[in-house]
DOLUMNU-761363 format. One line per field, with one value per residue (C-alpha): y, x, z; residue number from 1. Coordinates in steps of 0.2 Angstrom, whole numbers, always signed. Layout:
N
c2 = c(Y  ...) .
c1 = c(X  ...) .
c3 = c(Z  ...) .
n = c(NUM  ...) .
***
This chain:
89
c2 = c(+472  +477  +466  +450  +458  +464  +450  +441  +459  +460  +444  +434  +416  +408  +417  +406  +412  +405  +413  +410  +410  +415  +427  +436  +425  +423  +411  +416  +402  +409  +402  +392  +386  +377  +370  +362  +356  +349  +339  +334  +325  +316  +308  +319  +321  +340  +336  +330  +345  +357  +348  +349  +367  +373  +379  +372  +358  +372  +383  +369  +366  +387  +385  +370  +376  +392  +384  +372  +387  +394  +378  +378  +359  +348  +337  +338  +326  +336  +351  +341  +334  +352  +360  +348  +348  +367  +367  +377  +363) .
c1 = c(+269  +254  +243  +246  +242  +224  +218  +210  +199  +197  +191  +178  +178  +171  +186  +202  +219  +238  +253  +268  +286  +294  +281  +267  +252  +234  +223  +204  +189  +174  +162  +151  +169  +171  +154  +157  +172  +169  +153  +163  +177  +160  +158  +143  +141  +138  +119  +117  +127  +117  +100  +108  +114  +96  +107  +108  +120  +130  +130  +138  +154  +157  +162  +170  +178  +185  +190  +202  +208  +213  +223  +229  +224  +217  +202  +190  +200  +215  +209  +201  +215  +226  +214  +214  +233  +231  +220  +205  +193) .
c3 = c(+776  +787  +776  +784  +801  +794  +785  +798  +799  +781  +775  +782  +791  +775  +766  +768  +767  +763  +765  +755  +760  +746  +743  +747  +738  +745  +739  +743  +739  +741  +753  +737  +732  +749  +750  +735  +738  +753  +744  +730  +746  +753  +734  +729  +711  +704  +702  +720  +727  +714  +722  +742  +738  +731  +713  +696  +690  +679  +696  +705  +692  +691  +707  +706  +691  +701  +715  +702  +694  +710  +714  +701  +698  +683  +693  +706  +716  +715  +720  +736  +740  +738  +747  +762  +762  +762  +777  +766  +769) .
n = c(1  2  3  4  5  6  7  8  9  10  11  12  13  14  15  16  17  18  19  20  21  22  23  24  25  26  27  28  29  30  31  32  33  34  35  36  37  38  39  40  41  42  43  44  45  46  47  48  49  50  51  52  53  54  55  56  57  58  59  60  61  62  63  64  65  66  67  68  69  70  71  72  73  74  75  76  77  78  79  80  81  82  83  84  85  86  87  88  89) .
***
């Protein structure tokens, strides 16, 4: 009950948090998972964010990857737009 209240002092500002109503369910993207994303909504391809990023092509989908798990969505456009709607990027 006193977790909500600490959060903003336990995760940092790359760290983003969502609260459910029905219950109490926080999705974390790391701050690798957001970069990407937020390449992958300006069009850039994993090897152009894996080039921008200074990490390899394989690096870039990990997170990529991740960050759809956690969205629980099937494509990179998907897990953009969620994420937007969401307010994590």
């Amino acid at each position: 009950m006193v977790w909500h209240l600490l959060m903003p002092f336990v995760f940092s500002q790359a760290q983003v948090k969502v609260m459910s109503d029905v219950h109490e369910k926080v999705l974390v993207l790391s701050e690798r998972e957001v970069q990407c994303l937020r390449w992958v909504e300006n069009g850039k391809s994993s090897w152009a964010i894996g080039v921008i990023l200074n990490v390899s092509y394989n690096t870039v989908n990990f997170h990529i990857k991740n960050a759809m798990r956690k969205l629980e969505t099937s494509t990179r456009t998907q897990a953009v737009v969620k994420a937007r709607q969401l307010g994590l990027i």
